[in-house]
FIKOLLO-928680 format. One record per atom (N, C-alpha, C): residue number from 1; residue in one letter; x, y, z. Coordinates in pm, 1 decimal. Example, Ala and Ser with C-alpha at 12.3 -4.5 7.8 and 13.67 -1.06 7.14 Angstrom:
% FIKOLLO-928680
R|seq|type|X|Y|Z
R|1|A|1319.0|-569.0|780.0
R|1|A|1230.0|-450.0|780.0
R|1|A|1320.0|-330.0|780.0
R|2|S|1285.0|-225.0|708.0
R|2|S|1367.0|-106.0|714.0
R|2|S|1290.0|3.0|787.0
% end
This chain:
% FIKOLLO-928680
R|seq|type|X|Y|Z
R|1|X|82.5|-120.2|0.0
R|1|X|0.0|0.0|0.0
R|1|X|86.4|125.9|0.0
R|2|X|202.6|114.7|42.7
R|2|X|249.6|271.0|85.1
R|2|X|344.1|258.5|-41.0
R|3|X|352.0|117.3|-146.9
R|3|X|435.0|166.8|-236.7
R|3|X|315.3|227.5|-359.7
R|4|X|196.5|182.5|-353.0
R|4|X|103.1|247.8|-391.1
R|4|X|81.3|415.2|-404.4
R|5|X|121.7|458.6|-259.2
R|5|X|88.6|590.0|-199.7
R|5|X|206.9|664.9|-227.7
R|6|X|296.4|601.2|-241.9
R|6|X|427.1|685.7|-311.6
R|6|X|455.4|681.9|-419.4
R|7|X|422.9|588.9|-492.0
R|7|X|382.1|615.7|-649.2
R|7|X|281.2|736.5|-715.4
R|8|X|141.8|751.2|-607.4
R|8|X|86.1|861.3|-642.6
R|8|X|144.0|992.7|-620.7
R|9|X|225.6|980.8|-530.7
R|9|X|285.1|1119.3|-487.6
R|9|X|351.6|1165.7|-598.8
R|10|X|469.3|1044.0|-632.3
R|10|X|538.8|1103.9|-770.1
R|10|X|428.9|1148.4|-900.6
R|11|X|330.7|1079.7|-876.8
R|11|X|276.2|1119.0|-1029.5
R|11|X|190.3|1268.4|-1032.0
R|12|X|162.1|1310.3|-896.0
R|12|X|90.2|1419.3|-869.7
R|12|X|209.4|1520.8|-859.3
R|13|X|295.1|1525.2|-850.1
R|13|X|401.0|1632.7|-830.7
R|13|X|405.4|1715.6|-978.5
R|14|X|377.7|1846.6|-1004.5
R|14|X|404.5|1884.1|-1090.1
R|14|X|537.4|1920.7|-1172.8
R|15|X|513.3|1923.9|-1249.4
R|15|X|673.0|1941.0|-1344.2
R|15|X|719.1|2062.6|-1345.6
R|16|X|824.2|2060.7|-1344.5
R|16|X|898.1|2191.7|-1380.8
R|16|X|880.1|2273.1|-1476.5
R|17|X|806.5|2362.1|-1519.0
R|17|X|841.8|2437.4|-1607.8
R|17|X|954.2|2529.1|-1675.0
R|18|X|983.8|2508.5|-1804.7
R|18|X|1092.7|2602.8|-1873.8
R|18|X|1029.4|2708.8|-1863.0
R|19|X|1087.2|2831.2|-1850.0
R|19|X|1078.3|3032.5|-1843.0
R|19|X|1159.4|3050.1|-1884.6
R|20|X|1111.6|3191.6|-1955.7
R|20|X|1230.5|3229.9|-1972.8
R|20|X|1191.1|3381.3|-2000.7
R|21|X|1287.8|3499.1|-1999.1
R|21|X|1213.5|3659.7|-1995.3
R|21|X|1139.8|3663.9|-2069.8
R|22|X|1040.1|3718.7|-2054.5
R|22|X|940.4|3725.2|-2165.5
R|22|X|979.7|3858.6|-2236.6
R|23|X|1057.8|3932.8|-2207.2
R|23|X|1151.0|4040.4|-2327.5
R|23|X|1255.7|3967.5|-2424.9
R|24|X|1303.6|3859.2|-2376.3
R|24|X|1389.8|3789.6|-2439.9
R|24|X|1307.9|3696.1|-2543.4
R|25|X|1213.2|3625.9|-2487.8
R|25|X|1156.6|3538.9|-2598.3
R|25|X|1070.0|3656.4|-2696.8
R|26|X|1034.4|3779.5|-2625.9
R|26|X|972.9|3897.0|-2781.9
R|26|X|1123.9|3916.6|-2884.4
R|27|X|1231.5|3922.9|-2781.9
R|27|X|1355.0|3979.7|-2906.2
R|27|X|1377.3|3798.8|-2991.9
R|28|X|1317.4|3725.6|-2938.4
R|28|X|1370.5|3576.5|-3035.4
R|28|X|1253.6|3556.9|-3097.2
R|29|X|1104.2|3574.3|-3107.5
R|29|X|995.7|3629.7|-3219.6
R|29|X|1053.5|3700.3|-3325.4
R|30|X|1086.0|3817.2|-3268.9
R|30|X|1161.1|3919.7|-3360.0
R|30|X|1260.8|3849.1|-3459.7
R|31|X|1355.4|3829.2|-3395.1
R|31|X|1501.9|3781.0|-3471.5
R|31|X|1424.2|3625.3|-3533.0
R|32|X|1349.5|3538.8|-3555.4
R|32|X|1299.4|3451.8|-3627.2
R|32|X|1231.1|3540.4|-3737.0
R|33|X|1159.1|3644.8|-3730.7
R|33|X|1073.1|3690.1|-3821.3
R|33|X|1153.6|3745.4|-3927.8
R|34|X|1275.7|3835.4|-3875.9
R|34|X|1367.3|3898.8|-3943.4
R|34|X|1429.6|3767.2|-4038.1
R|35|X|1470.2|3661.1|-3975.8
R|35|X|1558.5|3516.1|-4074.2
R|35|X|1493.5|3508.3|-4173.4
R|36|X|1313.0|3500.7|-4148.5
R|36|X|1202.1|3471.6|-4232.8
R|36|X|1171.5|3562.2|-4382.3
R|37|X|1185.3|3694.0|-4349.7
R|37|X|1184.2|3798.2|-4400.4
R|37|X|1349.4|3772.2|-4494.9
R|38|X|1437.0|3779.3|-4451.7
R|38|X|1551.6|3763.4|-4518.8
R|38|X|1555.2|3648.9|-4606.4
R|39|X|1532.6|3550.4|-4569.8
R|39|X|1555.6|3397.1|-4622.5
R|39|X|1441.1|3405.3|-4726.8
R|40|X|1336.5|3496.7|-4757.9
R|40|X|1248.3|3505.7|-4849.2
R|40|X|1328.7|3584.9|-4972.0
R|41|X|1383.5|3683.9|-4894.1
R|41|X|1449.7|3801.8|-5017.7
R|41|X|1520.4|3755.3|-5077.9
R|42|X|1636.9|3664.5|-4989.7
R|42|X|1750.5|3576.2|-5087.8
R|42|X|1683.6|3452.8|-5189.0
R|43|X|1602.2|3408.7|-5141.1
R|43|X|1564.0|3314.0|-5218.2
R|43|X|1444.7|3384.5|-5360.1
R|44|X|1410.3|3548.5|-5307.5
R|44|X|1326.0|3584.1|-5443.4
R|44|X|1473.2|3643.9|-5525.8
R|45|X|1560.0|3657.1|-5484.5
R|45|X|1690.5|3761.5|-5550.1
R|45|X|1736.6|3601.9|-5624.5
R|46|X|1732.5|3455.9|-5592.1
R|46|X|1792.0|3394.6|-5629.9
R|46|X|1717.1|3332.5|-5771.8
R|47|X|1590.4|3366.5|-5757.9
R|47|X|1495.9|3297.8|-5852.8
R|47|X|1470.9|3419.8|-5992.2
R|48|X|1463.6|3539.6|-5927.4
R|48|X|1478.0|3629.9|-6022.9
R|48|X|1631.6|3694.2|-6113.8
R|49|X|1742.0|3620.2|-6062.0
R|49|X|1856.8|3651.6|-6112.1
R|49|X|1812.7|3523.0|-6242.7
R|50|X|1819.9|3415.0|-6206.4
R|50|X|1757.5|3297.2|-6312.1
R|50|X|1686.2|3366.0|-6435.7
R|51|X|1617.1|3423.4|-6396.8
R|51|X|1531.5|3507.1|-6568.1
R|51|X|1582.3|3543.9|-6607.8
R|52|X|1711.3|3634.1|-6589.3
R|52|X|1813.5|3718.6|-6682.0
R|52|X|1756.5|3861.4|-6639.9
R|53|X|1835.0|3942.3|-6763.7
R|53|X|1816.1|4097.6|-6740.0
R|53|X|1810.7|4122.2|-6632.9
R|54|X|1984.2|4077.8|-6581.6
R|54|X|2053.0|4122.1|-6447.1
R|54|X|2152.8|4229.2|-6509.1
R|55|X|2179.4|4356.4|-6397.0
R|55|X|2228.2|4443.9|-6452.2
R|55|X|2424.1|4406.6|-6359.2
R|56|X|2489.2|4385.4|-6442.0
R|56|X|2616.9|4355.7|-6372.8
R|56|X|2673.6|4523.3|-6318.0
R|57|X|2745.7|4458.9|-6207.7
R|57|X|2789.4|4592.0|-6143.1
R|57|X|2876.0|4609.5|-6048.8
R|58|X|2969.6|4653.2|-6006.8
R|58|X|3082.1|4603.5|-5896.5
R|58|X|3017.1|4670.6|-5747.3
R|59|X|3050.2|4584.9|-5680.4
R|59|X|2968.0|4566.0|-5507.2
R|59|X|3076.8|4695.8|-5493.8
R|60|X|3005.9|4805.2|-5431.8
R|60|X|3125.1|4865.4|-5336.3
R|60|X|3183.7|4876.1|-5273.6
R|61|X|3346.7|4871.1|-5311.6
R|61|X|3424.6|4841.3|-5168.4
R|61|X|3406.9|4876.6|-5011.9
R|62|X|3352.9|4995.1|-5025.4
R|62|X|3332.8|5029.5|-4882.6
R|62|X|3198.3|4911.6|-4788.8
R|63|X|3141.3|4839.9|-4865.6
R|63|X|3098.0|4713.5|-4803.8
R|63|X|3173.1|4615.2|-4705.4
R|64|X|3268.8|4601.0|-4788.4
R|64|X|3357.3|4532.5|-4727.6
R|64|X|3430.2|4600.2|-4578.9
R|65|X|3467.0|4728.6|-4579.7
R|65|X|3477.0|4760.5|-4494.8
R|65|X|3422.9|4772.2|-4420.4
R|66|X|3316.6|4838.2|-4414.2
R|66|X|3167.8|4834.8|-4356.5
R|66|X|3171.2|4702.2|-4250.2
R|67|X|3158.4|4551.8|-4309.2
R|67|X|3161.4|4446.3|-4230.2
R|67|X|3302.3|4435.7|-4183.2
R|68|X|3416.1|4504.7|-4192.8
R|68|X|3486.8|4487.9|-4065.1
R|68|X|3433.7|4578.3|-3911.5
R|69|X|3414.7|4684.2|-3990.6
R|69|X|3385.9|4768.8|-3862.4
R|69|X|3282.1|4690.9|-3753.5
R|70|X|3161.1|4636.7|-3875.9
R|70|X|3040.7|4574.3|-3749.0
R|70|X|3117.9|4460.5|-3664.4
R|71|X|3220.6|4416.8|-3772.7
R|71|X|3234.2|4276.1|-3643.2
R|71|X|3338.7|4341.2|-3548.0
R|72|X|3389.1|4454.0|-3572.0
R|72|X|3454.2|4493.8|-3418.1
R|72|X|3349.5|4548.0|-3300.2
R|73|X|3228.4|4604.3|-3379.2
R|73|X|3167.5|4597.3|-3286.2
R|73|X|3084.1|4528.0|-3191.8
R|74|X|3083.4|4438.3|-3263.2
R|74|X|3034.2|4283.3|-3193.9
R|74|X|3135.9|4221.8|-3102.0
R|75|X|3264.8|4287.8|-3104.6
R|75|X|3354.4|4261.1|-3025.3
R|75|X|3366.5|4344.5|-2912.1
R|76|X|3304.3|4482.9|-2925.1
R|76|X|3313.8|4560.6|-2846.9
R|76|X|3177.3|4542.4|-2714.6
R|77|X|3066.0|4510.3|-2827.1
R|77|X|2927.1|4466.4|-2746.7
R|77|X|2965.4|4353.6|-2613.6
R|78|X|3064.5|4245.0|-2692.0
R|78|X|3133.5|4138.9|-2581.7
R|78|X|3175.6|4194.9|-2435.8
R|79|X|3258.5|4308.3|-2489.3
R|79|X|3362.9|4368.2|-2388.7
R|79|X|3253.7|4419.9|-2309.7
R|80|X|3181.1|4510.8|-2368.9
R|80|X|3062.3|4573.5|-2267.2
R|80|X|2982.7|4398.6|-2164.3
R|81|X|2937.8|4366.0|-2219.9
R|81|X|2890.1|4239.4|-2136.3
R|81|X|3009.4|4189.9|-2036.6
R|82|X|3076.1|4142.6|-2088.6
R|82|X|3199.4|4100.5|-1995.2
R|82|X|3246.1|4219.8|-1862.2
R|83|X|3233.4|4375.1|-1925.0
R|83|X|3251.3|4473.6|-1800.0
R|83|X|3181.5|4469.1|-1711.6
R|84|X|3045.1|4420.6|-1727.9
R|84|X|2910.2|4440.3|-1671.1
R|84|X|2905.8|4303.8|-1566.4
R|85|X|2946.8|4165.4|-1581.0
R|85|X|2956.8|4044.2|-1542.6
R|85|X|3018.3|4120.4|-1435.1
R|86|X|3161.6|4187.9|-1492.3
R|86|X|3238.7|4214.8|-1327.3
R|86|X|3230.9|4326.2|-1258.1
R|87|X|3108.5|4445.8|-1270.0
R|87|X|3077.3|4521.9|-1223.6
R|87|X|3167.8|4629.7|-1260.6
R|88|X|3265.2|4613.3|-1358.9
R|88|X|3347.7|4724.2|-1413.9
R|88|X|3233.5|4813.4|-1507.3
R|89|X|3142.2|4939.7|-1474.1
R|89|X|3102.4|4998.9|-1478.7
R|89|X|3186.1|5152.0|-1557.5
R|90|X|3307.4|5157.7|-1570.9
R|90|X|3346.5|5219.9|-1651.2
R|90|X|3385.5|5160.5|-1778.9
R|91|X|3451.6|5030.1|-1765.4
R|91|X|3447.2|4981.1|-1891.6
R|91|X|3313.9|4925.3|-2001.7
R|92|X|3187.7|4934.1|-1896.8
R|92|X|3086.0|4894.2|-1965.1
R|92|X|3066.3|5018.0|-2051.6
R|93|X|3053.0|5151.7|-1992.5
R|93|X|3002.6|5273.2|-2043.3
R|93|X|3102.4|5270.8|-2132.1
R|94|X|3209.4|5286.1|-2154.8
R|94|X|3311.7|5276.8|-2277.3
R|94|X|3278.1|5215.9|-2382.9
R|95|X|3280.4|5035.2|-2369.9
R|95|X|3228.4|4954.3|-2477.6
R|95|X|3114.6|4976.0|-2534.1
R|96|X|3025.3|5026.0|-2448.0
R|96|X|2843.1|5052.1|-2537.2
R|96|X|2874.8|5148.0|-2596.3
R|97|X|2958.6|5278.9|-2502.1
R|97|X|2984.4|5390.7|-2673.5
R|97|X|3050.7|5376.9|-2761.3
R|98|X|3185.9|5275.6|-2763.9
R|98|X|3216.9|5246.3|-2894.3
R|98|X|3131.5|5151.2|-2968.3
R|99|X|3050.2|5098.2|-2912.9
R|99|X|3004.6|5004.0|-3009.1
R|99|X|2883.6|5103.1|-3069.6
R|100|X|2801.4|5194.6|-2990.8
R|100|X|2729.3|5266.1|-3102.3
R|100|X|2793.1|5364.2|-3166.3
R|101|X|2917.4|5421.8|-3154.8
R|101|X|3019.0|5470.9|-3222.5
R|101|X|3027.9|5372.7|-3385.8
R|102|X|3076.3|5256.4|-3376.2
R|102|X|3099.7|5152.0|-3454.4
R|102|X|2968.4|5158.6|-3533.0
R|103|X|2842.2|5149.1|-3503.0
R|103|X|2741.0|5098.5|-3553.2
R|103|X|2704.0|5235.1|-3653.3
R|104|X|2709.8|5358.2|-3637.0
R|104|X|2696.7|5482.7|-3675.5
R|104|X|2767.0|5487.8|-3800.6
R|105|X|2930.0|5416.8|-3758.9
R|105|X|2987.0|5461.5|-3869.7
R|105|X|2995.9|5345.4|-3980.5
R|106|X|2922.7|5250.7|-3935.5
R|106|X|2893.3|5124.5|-4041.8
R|106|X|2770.4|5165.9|-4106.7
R|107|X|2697.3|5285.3|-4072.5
R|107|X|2553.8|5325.1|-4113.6
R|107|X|2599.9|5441.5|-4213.2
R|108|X|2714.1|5506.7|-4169.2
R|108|X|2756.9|5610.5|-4325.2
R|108|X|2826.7|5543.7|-4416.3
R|109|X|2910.1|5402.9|-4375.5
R|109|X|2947.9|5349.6|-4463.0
R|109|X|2870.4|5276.6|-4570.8
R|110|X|2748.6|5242.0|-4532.9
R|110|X|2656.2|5242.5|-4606.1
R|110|X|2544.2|5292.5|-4698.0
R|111|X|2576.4|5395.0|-4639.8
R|111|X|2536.9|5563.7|-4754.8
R|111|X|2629.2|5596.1|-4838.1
R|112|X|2773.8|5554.1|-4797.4
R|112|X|2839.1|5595.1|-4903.7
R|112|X|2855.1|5491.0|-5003.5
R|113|X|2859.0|5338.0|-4954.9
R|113|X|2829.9|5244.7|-5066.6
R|113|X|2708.5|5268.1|-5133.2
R|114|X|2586.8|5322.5|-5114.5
R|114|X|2480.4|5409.5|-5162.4
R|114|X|2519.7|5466.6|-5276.9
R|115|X|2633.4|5591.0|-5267.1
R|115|X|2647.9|5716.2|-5333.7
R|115|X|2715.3|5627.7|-5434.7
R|116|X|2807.0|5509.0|-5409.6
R|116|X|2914.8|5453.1|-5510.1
R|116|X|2825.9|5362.3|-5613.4
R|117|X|2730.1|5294.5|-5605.0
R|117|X|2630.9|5264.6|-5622.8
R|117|X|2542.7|5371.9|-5776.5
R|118|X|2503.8|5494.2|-5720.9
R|118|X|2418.4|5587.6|-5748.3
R|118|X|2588.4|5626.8|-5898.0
R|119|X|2693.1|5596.6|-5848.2
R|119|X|2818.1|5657.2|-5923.3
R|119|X|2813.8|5574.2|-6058.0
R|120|X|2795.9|5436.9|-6059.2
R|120|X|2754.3|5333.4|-6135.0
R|120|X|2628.7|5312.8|-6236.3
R|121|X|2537.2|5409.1|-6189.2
R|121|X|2426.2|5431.7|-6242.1
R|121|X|2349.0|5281.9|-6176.8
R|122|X|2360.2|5236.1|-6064.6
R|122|X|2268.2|5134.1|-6000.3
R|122|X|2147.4|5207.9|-5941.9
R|123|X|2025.1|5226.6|-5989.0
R|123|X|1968.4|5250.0|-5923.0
R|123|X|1853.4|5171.2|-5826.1
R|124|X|1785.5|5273.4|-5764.6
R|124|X|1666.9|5103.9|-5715.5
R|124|X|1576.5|5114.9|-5768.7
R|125|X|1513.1|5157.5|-5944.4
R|125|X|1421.3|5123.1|-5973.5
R|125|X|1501.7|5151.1|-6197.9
R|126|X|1436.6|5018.9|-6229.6
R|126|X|1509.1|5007.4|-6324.3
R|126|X|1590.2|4852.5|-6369.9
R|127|X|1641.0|4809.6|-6307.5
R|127|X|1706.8|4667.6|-6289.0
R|127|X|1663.2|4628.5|-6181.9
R|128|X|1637.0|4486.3|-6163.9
R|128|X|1607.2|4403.3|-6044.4
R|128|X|1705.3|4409.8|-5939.3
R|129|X|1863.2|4422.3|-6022.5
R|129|X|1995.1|4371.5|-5989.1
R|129|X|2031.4|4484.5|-5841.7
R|130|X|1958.9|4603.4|-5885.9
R|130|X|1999.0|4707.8|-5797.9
R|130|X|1904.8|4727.1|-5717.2
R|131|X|1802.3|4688.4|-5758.3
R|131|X|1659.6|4690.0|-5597.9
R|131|X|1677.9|4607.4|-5521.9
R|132|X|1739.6|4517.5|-5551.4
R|132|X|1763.9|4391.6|-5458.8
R|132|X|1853.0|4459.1|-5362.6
R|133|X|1967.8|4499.6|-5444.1
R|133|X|2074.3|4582.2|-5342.1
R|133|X|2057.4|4642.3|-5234.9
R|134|X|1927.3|4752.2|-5336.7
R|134|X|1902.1|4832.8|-5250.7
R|134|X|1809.6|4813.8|-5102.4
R|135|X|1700.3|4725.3|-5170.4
R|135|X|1632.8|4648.5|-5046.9
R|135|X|1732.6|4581.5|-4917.3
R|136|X|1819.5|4551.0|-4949.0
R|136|X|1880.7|4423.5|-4882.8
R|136|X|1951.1|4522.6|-4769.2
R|137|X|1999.7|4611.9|-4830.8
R|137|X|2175.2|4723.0|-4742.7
R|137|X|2003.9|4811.2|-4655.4
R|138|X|1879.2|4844.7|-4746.3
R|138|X|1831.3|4975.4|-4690.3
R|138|X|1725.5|4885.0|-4542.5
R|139|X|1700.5|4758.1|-4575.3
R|139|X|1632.0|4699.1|-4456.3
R|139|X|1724.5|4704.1|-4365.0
R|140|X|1821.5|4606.4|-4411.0
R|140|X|1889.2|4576.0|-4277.5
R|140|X|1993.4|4731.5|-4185.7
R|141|X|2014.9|4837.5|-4251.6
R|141|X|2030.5|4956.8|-4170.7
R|141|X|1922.2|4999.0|-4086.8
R|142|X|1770.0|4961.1|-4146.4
R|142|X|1666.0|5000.2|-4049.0
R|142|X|1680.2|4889.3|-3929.3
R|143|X|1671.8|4779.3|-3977.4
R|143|X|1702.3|4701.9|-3821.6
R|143|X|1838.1|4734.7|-3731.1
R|144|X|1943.2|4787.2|-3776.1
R|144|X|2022.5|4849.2|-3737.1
R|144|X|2035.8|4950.2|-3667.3
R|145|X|1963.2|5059.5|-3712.5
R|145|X|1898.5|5156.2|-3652.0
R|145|X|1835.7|5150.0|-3514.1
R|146|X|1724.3|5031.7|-3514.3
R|146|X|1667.9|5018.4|-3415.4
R|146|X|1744.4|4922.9|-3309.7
R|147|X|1885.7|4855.4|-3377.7
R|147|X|1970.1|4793.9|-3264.9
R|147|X|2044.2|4931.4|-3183.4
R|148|X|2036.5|5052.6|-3251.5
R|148|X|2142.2|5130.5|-3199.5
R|148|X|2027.3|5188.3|-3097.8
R|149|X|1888.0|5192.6|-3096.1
R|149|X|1817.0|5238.3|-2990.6
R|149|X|1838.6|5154.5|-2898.4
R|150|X|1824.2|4984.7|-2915.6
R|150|X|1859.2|4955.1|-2830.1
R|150|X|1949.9|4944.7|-2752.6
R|151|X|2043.2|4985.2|-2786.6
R|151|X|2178.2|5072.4|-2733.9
R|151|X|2196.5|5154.6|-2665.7
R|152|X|2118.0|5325.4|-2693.7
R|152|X|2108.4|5372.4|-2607.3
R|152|X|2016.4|5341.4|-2528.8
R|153|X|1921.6|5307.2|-2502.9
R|153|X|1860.1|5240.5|-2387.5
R|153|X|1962.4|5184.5|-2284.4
R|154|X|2018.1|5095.2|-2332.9
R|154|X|2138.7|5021.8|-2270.7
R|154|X|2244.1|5105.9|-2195.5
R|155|X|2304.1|5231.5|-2322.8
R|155|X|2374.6|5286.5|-2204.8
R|155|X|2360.8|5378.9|-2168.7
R|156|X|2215.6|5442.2|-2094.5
R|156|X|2112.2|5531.4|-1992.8
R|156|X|2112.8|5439.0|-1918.3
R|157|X|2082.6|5313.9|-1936.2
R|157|X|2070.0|5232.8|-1779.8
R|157|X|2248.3|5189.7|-1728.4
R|158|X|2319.4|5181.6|-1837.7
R|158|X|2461.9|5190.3|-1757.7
R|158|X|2455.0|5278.6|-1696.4
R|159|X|2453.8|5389.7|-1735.3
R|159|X|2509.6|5512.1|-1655.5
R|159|X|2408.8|5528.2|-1522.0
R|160|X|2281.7|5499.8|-1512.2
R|160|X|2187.7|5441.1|-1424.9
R|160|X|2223.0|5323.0|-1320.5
R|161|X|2350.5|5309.0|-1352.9
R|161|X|2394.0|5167.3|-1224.4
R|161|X|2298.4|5033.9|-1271.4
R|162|X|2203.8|5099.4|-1359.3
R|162|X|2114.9|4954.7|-1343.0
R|162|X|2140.3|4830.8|-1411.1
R|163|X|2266.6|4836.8|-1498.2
R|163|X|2302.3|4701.1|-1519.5
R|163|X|2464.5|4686.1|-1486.1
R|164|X|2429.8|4578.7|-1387.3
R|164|X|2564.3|4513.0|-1337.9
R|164|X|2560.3|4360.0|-1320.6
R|165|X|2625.4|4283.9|-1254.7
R|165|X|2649.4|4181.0|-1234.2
R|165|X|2527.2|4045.4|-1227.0
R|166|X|2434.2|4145.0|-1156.7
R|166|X|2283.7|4075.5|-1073.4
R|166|X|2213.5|4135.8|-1186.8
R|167|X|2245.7|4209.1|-1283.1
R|167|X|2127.0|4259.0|-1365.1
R|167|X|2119.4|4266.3|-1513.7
R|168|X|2139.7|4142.3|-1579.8
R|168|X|2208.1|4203.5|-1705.6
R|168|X|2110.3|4157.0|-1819.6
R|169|X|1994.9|4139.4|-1775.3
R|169|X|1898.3|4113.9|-1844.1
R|169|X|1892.0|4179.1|-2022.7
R|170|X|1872.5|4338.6|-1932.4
R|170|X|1896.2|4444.0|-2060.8
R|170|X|2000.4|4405.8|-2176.6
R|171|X|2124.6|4410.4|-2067.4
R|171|X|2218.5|4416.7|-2153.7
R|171|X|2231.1|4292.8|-2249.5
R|172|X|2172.1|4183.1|-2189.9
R|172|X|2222.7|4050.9|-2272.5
R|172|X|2116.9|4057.1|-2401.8
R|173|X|1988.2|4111.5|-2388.8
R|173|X|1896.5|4129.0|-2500.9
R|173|X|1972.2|4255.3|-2600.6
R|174|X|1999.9|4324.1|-2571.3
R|174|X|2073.7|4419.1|-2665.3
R|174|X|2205.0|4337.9|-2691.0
R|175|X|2293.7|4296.9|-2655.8
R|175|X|2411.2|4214.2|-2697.7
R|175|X|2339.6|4086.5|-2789.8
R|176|X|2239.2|3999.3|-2782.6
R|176|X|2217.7|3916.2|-2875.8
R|176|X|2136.3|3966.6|-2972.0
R|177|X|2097.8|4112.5|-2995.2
R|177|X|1971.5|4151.5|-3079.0
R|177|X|2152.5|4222.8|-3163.7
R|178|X|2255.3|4300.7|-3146.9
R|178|X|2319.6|4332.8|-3201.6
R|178|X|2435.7|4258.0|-3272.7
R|179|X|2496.3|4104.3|-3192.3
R|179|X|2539.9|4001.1|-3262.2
R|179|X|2453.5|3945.7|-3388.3
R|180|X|2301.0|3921.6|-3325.0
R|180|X|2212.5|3874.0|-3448.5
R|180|X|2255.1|3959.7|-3581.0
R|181|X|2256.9|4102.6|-3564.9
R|181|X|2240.4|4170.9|-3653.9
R|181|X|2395.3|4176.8|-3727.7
R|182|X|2495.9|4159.4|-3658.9
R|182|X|2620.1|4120.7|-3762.1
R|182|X|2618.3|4009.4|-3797.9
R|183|X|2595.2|3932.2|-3766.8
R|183|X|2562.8|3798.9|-3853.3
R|183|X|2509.3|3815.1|-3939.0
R|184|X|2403.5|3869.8|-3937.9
R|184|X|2275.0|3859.1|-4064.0
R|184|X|2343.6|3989.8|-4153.6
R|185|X|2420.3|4074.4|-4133.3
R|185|X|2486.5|4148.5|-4238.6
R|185|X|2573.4|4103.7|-4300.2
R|186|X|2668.9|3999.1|-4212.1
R|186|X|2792.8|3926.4|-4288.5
R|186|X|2726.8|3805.7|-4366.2
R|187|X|2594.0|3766.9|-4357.4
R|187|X|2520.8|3666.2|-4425.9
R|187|X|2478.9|3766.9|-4567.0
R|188|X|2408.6|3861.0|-4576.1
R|188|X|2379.8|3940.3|-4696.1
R|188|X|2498.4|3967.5|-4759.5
R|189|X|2604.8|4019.3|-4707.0
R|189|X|2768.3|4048.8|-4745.4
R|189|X|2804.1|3955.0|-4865.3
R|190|X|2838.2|3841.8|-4790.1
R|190|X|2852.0|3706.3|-4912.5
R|190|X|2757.8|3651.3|-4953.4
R|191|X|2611.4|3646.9|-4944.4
R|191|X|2521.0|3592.8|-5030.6
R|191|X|2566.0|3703.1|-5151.6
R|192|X|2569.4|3827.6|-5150.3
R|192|X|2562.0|3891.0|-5276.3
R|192|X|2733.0|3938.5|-5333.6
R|193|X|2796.5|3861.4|-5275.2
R|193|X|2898.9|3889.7|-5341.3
R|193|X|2954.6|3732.7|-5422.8
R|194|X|2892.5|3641.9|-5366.4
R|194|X|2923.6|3528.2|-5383.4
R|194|X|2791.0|3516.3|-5495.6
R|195|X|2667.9|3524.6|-5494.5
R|195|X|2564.8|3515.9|-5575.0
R|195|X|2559.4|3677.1|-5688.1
R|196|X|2643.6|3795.2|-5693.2
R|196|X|2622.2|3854.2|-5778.2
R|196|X|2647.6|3831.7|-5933.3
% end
């Protein structure tokens, strides 16, 4: 009987549930929708290059540069997290401003691959070859954009004490919403340099 009665016990015990922030699982909605959205464009840029009356055209170098700068700042986003783990509070405020420092100037570097572009006679309406371009560099600066808000958000609450060691909630959603976003630029980078 009592192995009876302890058998029910185990089966009545409820389970553990997985949690997890519910700001964090909205920024991983997000960053799935964005893959979704992307992984559509490459695959309509891949089906419409197939028809022909593609306009050939040289990628602008400053692209390339462009994706060095973001991945230092994805290095810098690190450093900020890592300051924050050890309550180094000056080095956090440092790393978040270079990294939206970094992100700013990967955003003119992309206006000026724009202008080099516009130098070529690529425009975005006219050839497929150059709307694609243009779609591809002008979305992903808007999600960019809105990584650099989440940035400053990030560092108002540095300077706010409010993210340190015990608190890094913020910071880790802005550090994986801004890694996401160099990835997914160094993914457009060589899809279209490798597929132009």
């Amino acid at each position: 009987m009592s192995d009876f009665v302890n058998e029910l016990a185990v089966i009545e015990e409820p389970e553990e549930t997985l949690s997890m922030n519910p700001k964090k699982f909205i920024l991983w909605l997000f960053i799935v929708s964005i893959i979704m959205l992307f992984a559509a464009m490459t695959s309509a840029y891949l089906v419409r290059r197939a028809e022909g009356n593609w306009l050939e055209y040289d990628i602008p170098a400053v692209f390339s540069y462009s994706s060095i700068v973001l991945v230092a700042s994805s290095l810098t986003m690190h450093w900020a997290y890592l300051a924050a783990k050890k309550d180094n509070f000056g080095g956090l405020k440092i790393a978040i401003t270079i990294t939206f420092a970094l992100g700013m100037a990967f955003l003119y570097m992309q206006f000026q691959g724009w202008v080099d572009l516009v130098k070529q006679n690529v425009f975005f309406v006219g050839n497929p070859a150059g709307s694609f371009m243009y779609v591809f560099t002008g979305l992903h600066a808007f999600h960019l954009i809105s990584g650099l808000a989440v940035l400053v958000f990030a560092l108002i609450a540095a300077f706010k004490l409010r993210i340190h060691a015990k608190s890094l909630n913020q910071l880790e959603i802005a550090a994986t919403y801004w890694h996401f976003l160099d990835i997914l630029w160094l993914y457009l980078f060589f899809f279209l340099v490798y597929f132009h």
